[in-house]
Backbone bond lengths (Angstrom), bond angles and torsions (degrees), N, CA, C in turn:
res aa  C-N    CA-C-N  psi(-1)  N-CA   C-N-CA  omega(-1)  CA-C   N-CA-C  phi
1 X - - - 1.438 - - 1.523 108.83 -
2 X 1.379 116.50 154.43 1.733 108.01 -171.06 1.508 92.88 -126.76
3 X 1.170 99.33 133.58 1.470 102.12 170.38 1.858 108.80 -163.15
4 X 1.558 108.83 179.21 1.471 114.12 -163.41 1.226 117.34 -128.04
5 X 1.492 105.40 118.43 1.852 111.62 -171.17 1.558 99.63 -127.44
6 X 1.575 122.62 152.02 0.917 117.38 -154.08 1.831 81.51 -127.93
7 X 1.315 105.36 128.72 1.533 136.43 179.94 1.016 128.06 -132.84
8 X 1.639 99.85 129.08 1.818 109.72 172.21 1.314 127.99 -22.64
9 X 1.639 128.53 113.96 0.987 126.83 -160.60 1.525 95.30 -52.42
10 X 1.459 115.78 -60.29 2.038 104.77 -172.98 1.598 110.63 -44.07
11 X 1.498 121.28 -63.08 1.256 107.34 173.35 1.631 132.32 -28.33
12 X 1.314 108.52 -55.81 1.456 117.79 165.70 1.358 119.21 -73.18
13 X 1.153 124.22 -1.39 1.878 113.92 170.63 1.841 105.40 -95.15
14 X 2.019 103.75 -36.43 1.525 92.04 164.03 1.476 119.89 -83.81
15 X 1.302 130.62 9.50 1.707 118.72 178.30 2.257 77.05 -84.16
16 X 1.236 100.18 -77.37 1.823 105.75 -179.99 1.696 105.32 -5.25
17 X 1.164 119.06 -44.31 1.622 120.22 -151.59 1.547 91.51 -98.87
18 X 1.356 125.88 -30.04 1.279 134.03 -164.24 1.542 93.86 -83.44
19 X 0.997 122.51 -16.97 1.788 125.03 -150.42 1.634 81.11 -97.00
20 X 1.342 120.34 -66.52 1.549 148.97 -158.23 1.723 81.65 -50.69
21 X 1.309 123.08 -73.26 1.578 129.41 -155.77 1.693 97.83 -60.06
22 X 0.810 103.09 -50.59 1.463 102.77 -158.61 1.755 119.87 -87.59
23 X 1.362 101.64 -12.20 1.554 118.72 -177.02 1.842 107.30 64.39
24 X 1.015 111.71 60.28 1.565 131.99 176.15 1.076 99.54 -109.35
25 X 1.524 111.76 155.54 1.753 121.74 162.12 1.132 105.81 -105.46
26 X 1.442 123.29 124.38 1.854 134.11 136.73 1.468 87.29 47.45
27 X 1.176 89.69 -95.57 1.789 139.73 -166.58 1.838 85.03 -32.60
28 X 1.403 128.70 -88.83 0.800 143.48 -157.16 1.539 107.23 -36.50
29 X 1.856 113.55 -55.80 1.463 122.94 -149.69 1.963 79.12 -80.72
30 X 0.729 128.72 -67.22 1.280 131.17 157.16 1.535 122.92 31.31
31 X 1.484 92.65 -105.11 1.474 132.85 140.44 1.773 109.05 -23.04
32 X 0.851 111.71 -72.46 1.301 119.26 172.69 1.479 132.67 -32.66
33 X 1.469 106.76 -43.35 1.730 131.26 -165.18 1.299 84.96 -98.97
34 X 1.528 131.30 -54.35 1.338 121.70 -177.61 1.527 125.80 -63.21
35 X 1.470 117.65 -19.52 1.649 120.42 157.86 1.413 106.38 -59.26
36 X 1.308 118.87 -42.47 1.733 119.40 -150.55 1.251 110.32 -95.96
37 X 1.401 113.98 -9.11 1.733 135.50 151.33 0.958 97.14 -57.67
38 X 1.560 128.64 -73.02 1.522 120.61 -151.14 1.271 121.88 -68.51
39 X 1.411 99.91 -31.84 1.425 112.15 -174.11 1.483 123.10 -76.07
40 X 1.466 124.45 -37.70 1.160 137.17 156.89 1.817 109.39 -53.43
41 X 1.032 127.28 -29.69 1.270 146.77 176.69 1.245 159.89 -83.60
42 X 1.454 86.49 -25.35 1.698 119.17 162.83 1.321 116.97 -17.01
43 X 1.909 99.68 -80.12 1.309 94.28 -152.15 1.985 104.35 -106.23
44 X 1.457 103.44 11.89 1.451 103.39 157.91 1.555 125.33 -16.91
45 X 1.648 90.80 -87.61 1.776 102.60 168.09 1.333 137.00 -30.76
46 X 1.175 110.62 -27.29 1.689 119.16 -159.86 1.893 101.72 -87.78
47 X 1.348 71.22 120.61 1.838 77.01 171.42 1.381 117.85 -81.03
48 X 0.811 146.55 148.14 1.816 140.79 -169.82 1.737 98.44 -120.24
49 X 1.261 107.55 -11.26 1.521 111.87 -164.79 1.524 109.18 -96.45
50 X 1.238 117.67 -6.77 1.745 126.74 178.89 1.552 93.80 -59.11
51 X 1.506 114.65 147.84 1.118 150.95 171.11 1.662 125.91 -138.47
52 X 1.199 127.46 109.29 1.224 120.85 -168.30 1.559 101.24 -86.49
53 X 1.164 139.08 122.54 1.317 140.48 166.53 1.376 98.95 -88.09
54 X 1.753 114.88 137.93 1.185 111.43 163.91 1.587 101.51 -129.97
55 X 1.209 128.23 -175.32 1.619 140.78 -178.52 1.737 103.98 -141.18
56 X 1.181 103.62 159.37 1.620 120.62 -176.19 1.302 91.20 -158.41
57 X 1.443 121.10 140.04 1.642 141.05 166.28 1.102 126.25 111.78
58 X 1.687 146.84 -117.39 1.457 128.96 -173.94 1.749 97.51 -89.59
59 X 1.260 120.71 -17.62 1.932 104.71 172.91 1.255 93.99 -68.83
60 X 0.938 154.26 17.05 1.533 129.80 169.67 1.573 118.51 -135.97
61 X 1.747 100.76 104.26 1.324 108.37 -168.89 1.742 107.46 -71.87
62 X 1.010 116.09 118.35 2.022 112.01 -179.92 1.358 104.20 -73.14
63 X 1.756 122.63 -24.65 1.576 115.17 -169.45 1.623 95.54 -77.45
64 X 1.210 136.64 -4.58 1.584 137.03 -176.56 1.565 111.39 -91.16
65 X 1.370 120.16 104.36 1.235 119.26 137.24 1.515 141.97 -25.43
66 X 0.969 123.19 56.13 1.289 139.36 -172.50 2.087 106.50 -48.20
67 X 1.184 100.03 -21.03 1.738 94.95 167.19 1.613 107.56 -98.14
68 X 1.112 139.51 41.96 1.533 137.95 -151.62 1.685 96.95 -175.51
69 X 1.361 117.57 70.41 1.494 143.75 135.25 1.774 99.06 11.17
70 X 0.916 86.95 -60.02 2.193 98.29 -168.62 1.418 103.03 -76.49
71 X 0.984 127.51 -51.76 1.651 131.06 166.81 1.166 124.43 -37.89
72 X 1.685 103.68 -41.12 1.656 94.11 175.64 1.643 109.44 -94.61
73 X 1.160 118.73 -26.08 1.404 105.15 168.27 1.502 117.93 -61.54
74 X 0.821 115.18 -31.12 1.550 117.96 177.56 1.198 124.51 -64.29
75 X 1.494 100.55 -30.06 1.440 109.32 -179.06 1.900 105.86 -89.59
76 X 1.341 105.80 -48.84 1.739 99.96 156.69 1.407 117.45 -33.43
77 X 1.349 118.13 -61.81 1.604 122.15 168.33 1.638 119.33 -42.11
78 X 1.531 108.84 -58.42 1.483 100.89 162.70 1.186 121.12 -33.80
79 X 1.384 135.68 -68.57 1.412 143.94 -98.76 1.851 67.94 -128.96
80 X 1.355 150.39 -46.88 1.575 146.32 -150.35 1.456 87.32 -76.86
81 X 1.717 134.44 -50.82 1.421 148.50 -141.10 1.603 97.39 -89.14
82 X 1.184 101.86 -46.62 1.709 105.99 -168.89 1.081 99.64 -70.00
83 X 1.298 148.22 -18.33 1.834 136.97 160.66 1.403 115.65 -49.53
């Protein structure tokens, strides 16, 4: 695939020199650094410590649309007014 990323001139003068020594393409050394990114990298991100808390019983209104933004404010509004 061809596409255009814009890189530190030093970075790009040693991939250039790396390409030249070794008889690699662009493309190749490229390609290359970006496997050994990922791979070294994988599992960095991953939190192991997430916990999903869920609830069952009177916190959970069933007449609320829970995919519908306006529903639950409305129902916050109910439930703030009726005090």
């Amino acid at each position: 695939m061809r596409t255009t990323v814009n890189i530190q001139d030093s970075l790009l003068e040693k991939a250039k020199k790396y390409s030249l020594k070794t008889g690699l393409t662009m493309g190749a050394v490229v390609e290359s650094a970006l496997a050994l990114f990922f791979k070294e990298n994988e599992n960095k991100n991953v939190k192991s410590d997430f916990k999903l808390i869920t609830v069952k019983g009177e916190l959970v209104n069933p007449d609320i649309n829970l995919d519908r933004t306006s529903e639950i404010l409305s129902g916050d509004d109910i439930e703030y007014y009726r005090k």
